[in-house]
C-alpha positions as CSV (number, residue, x, y, z in Angstrom):
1,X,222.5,156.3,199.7
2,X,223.7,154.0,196.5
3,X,223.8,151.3,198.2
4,X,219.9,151.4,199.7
5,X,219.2,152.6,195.9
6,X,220.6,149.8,194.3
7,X,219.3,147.3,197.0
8,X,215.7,149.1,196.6
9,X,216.0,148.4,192.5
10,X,216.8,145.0,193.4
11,X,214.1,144.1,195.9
12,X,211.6,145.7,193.6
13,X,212.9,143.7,190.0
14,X,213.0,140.8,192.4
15,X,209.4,141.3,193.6
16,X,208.0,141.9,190.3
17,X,209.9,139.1,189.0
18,X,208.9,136.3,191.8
19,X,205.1,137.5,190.9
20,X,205.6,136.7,187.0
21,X,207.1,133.4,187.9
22,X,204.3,132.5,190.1
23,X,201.9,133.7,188.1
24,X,203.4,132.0,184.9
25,X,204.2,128.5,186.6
26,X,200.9,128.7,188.4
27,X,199.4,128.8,185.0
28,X,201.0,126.2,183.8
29,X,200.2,124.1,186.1
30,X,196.9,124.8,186.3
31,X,195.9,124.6,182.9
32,X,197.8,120.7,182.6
33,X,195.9,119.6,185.4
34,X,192.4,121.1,184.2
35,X,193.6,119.4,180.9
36,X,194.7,116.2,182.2
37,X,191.4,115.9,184.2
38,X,189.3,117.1,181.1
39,X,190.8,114.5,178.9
40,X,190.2,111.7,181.9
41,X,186.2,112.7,182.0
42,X,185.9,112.7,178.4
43,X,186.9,109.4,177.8
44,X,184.6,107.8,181.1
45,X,182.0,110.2,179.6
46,X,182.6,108.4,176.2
47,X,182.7,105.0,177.8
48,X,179.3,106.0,179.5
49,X,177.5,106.8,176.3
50,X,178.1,103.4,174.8
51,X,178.4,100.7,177.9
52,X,177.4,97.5,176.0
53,X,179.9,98.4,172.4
54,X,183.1,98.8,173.9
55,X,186.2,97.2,172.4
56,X,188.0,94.1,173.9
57,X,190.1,95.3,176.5
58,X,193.6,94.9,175.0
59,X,192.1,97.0,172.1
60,X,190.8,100.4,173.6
61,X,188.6,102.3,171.4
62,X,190.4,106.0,170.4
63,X,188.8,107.7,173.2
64,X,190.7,105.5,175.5
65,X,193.8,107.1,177.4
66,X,193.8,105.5,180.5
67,X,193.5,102.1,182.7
68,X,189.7,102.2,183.4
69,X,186.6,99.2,184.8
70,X,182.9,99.4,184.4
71,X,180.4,98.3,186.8
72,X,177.1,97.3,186.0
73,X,174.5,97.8,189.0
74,X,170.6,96.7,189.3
75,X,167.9,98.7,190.6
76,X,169.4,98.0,194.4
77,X,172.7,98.9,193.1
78,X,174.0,95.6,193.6
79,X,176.6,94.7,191.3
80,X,175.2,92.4,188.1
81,X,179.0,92.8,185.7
82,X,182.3,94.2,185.4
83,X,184.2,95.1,182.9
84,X,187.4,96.7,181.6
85,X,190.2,94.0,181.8
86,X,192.6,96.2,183.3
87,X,192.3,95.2,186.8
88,X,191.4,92.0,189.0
89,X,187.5,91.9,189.5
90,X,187.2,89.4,191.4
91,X,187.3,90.4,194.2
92,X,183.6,91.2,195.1
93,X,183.8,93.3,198.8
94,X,185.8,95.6,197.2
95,X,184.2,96.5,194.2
96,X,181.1,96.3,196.7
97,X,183.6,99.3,198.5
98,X,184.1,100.8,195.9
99,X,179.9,100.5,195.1
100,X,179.0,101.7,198.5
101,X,181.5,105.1,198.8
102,X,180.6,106.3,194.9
103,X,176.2,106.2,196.0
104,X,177.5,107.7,199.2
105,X,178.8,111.1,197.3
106,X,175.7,113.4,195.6
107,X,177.9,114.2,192.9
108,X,177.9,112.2,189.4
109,X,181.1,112.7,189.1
110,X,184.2,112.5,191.5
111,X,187.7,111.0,193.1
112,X,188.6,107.9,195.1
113,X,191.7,109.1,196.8
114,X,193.0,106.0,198.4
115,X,192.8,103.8,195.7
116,X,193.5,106.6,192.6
117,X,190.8,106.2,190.9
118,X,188.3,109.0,189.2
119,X,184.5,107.7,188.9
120,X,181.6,109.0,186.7
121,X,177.9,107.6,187.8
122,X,175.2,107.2,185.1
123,X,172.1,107.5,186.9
124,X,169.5,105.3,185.6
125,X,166.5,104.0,187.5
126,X,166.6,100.4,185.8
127,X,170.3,99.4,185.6
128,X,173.1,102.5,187.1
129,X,176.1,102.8,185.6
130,X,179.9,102.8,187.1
131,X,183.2,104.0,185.0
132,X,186.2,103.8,187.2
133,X,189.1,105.4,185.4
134,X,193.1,105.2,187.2
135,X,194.2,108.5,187.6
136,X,197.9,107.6,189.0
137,X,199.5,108.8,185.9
138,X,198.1,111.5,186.0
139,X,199.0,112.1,189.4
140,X,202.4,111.4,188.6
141,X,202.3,113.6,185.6
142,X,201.1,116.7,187.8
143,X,203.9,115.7,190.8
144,X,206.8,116.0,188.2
145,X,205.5,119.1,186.3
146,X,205.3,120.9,190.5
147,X,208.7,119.2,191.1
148,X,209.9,120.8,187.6
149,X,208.1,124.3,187.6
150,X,210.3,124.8,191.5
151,X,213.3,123.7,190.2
152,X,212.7,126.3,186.9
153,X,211.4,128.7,189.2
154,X,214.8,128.6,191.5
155,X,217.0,128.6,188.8
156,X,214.9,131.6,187.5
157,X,214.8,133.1,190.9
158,X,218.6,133.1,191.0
159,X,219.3,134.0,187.2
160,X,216.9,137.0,187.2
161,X,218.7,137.9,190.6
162,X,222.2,137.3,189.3
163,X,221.0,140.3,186.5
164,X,219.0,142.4,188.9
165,X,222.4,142.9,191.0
166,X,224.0,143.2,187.3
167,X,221.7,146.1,186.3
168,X,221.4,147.9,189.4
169,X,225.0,148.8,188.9
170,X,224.4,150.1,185.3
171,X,220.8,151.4,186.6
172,X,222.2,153.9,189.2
173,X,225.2,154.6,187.5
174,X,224.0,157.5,186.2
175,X,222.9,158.7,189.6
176,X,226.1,157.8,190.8
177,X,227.7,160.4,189.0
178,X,225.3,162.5,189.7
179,X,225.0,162.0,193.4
180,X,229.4,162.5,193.1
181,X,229.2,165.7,191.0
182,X,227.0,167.2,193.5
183,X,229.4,166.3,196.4
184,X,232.2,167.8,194.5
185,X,230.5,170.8,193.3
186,X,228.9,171.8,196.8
187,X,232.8,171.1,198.0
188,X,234.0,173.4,195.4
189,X,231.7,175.7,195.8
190,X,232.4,176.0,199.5
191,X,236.3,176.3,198.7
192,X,235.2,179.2,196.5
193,X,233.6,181.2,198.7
194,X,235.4,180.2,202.0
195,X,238.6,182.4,200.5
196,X,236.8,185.7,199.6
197,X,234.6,185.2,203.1
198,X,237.7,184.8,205.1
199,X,239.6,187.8,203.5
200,X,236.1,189.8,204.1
201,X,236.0,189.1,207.6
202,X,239.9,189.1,208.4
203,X,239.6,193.2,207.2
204,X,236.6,194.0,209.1
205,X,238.2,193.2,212.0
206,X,241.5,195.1,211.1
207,X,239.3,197.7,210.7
208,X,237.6,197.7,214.0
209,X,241.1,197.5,215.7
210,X,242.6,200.9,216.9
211,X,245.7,201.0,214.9
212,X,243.9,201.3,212.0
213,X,244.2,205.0,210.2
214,X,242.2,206.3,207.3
215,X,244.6,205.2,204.8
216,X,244.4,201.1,206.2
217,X,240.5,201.8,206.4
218,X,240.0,202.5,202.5
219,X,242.5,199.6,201.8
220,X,240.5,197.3,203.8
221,X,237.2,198.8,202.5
222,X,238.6,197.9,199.0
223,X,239.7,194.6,199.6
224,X,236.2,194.1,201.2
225,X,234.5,195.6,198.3
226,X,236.7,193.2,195.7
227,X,236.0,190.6,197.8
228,X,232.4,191.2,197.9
229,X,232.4,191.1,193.6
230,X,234.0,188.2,193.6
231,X,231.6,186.3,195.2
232,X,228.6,187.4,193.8
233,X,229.8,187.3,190.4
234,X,230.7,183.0,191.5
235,X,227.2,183.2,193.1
236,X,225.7,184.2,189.8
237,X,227.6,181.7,187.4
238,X,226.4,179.0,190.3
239,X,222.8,180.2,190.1
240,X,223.1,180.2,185.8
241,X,224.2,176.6,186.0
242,X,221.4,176.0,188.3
243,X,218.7,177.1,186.3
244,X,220.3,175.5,183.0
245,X,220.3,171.7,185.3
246,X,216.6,172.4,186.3
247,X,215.6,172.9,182.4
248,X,213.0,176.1,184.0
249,X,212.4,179.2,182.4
250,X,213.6,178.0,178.7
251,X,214.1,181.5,176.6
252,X,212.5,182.2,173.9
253,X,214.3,180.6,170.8
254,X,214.2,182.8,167.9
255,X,216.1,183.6,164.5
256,X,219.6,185.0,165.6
257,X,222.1,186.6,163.3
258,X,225.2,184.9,164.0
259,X,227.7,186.2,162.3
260,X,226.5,190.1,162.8
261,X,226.7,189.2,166.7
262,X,229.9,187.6,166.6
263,X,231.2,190.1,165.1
264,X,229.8,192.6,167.6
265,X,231.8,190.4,170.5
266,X,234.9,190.1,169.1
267,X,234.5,194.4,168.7
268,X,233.9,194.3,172.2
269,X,237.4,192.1,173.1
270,X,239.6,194.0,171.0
271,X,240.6,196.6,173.6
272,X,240.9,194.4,176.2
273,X,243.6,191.7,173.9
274,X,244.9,195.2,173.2
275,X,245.4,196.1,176.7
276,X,247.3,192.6,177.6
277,X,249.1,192.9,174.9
278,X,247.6,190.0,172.7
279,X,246.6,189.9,169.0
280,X,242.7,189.4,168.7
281,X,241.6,188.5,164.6
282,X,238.9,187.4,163.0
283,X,237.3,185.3,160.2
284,X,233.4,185.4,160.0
285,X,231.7,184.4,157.1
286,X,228.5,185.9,156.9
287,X,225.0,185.6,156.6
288,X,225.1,182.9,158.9
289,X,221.8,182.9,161.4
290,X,220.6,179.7,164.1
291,X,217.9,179.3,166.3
292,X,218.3,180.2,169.8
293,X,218.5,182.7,172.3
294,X,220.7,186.0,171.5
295,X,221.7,186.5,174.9
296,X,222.9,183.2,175.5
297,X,225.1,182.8,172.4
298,X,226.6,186.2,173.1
299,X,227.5,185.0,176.8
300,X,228.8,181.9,174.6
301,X,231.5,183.6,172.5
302,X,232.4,186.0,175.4
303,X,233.3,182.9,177.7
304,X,235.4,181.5,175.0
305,X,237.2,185.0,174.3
306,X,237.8,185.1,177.7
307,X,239.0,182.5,178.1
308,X,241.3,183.0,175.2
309,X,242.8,186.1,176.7
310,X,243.2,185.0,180.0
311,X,245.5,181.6,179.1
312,X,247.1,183.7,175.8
313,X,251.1,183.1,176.1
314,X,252.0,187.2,176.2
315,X,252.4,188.6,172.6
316,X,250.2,185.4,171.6
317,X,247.6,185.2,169.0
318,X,243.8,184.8,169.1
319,X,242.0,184.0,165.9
320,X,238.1,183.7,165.8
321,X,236.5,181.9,162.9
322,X,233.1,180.9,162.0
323,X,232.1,179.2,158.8
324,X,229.4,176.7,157.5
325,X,230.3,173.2,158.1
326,X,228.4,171.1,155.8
327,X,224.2,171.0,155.1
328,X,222.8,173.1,158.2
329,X,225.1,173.1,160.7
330,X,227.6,176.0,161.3
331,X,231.0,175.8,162.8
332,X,232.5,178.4,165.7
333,X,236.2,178.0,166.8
334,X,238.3,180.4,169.1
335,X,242.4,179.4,168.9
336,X,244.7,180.9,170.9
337,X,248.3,180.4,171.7
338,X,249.2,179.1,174.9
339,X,250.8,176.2,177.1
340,X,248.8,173.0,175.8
341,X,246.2,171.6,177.6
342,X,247.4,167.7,178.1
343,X,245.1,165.3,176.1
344,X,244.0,163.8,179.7
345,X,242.7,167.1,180.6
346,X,241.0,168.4,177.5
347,X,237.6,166.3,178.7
348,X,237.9,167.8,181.9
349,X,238.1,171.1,181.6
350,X,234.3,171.3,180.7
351,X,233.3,170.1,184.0
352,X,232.6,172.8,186.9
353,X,235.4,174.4,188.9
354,X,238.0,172.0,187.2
355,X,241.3,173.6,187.8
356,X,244.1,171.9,185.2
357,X,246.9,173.7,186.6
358,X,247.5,176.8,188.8
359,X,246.6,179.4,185.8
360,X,243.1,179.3,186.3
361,X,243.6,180.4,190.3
362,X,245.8,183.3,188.9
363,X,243.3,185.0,186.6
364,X,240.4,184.3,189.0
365,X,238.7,182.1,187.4
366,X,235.8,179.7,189.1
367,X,236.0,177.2,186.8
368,X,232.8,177.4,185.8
369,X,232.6,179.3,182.4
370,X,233.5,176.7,180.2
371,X,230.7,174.5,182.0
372,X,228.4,177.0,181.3
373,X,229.5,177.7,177.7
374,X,228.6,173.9,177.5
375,X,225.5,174.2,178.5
376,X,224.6,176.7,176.2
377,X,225.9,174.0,173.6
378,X,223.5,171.5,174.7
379,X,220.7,173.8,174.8
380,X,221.2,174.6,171.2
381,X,221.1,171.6,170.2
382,X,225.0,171.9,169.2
383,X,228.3,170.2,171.1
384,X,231.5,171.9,172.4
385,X,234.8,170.3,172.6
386,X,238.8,171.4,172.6
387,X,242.0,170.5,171.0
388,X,245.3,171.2,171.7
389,X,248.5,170.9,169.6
390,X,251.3,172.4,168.6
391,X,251.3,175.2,171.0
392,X,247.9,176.4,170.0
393,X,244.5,175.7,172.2
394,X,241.1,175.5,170.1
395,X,237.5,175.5,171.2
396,X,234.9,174.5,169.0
397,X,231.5,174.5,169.1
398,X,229.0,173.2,166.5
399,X,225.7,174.4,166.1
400,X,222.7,173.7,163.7
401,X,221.9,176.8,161.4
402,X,219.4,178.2,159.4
């Protein structure tokens, strides 16, 4: 699939390009040669106008560009002079030719081909007029600028190409990664739910078996029923992070009071750090409010306490702190001590069902909370990242405030 998209991008630059350069070239070329040709008629039209004052022929008047002849013709259009001193006018049958092929053409005004020469008629009833004007320079003029505009256009054709391969690869990169993080997810996803399916269905069909008493029943029943929770509590993080990629259904932003529902959350986790054994403090500085949804920045802090509680060392420390950070913006961090996360893995961990180490597989984690919490982030306008030394783990997140 990134192959035919990066070969699409190409053939399509390519196309676009090719037309430019034809277009571009072509009007080059045709605007010399309407030049070149304009220039040539002007100076046989100037010639025309004043037959019998031109200026010896090794001193052409300004109008003069080219090698040019005039013919003067009586009533029969026989020839009666010649002039120009550029050419050999002796010889009468062919400037008799020449006579005969320029009445033979209704136009005033045309080309001799074979011999490379432009002509402009003066029709008069008493005496016609011939100007015979060389047009092999500019011939040769028009050959070399072709010759020049295909060996630019070649060169262009195969620079423009050279950096239509070059930017395809930077083009679909980020659809690379994309199209990549899709694969992976959809195979984690899979792993995910493959476990708790296979459990469900290995104790539905202990329980159909005879052996199984009342006792085995409500065990199987309960590992069915766990089970069961487990996956649509995955299903539902899956189906948040869904709706956060597809940027439908934005909340409602409004004026939330930070600090008050900060607090509120870190009430909430005090029984359960209790419970396990951890220490759970805080340091909340308040009348700090932001922007945003309510519900969404609560599910923020909850992910980072739990995460906190669930990779706390035993007897380990949690400490919650939120506190202006400069001219409207407002700083959360959660700490907690733990085994530290290795600096190759800190980036990671944000991405969806990342498992560091075997921890996360322990506490039954997905993977997926710190991906959300990041989300949130990014929907607030405000960034998320973690640290790690010295034994303790920190997550930050930065938010603009009111």
């Amino acid at each position: 699939m990134i192959k035919k998209l990066r070969i699409k991008f190409v053939v399509v630059n390519m196309g676009i390009v090719t037309i430019m350069l034809c277009v571009i070239l072509g009007l080059v070329l045709y605007f010399t040669r309407a030049n070149l040709e304009a220039e040539n008629i002007r100076m046989m039209q100037s010639i025309a106008s004043q037959p019998f004052q031109l200026s010896p022929p090794d001193e052409p008047g300004e109008d003069v560009r080219l090698p040019f002849f005039t013919l003067r013709l009586g009533p029969k259009h026989e020839l009666i002079s010649a002039g120009g001193g550029y050419y050999d006018l002796s010889d009468g049958p062919f400037l008799d030719s020449l006579i005969e092929e320029v009445f033979a053409s209704p136009g005033a005004l045309g080309v001799i081909d074979r011999y490379n020469l432009r002509y402009y008629r003066v029709d008069n009833a008493a005496e016609p007029f011939l100007v015979f004007s060389d047009i092999s320079s500019e011939r040769a003029t028009i050959d070399a600028l072709v010759n020049s505009c295909f060996l630019i256009g070649g060169l262009s054709f195969v620079i423009f190409l050279w950096v239509s391969i070059v930017l395809s690869k930077w083009a679909v990169r980020p659809v690379e990664r994309a199209w990549r993080e899709q694969r992976q997810f959809v195979a984690a996803a899979s792993h995910e739910l493959k476990t708790p399916l296979t459990v469900i269905m290995t104790d539905a069909e202990l329980m159909r078996g005879p052996a199984c008493s009342g006792e085995k029943r409500e065990q199987f029943l309960a590992g069915i029923l766990t089970m069961s929770r487990q996956m649509r509590a995955l299903i539902e993080q899956m189906l948040e992070l869904a709706r956060a990629d597809s940027a439908e259904a934005e909340p409602v932003f409004d004026k939330v009071e930070l600090s008050s529902l900060l607090s509120d959350v870190v009430l909430q986790f005090e029984p359960v750090f209790f419970e396990r054994g951890r220490h759970l403090s805080q340091q909340i500085d308040g009348g700090i409010a932001v922007t945003g949804c309510a519900a969404q920045l609560k599910e923020l802090a909850e992910i980072l306490l739990d995460n906190a509680q669930k990779y706390s060392r035993a007897g380990g420390c949690t400490w919650v702190e939120l506190r202006r950070r400069g001219r409207g913006r407002c700083l959360l961090s959660v700490s907690n001590e733990g085994e530290e996360i290795p600096p190759g893995e800190l980036a990671n961990i944000f991405k969806r069902f990342y498992r560091g180490d075997s921890a996360r597989s322990r506490t039954g984690s997905f993977g997926l909370g710190l991906s959300i919490a990041e989300s949130i982030a990014a929907r607030h306008k405000g960034k998320i990242w973690a640290e790690s030394k010295n034994g303790v783990n920190r997550f930050f997140v930065e938010l603009p405030c009111l």
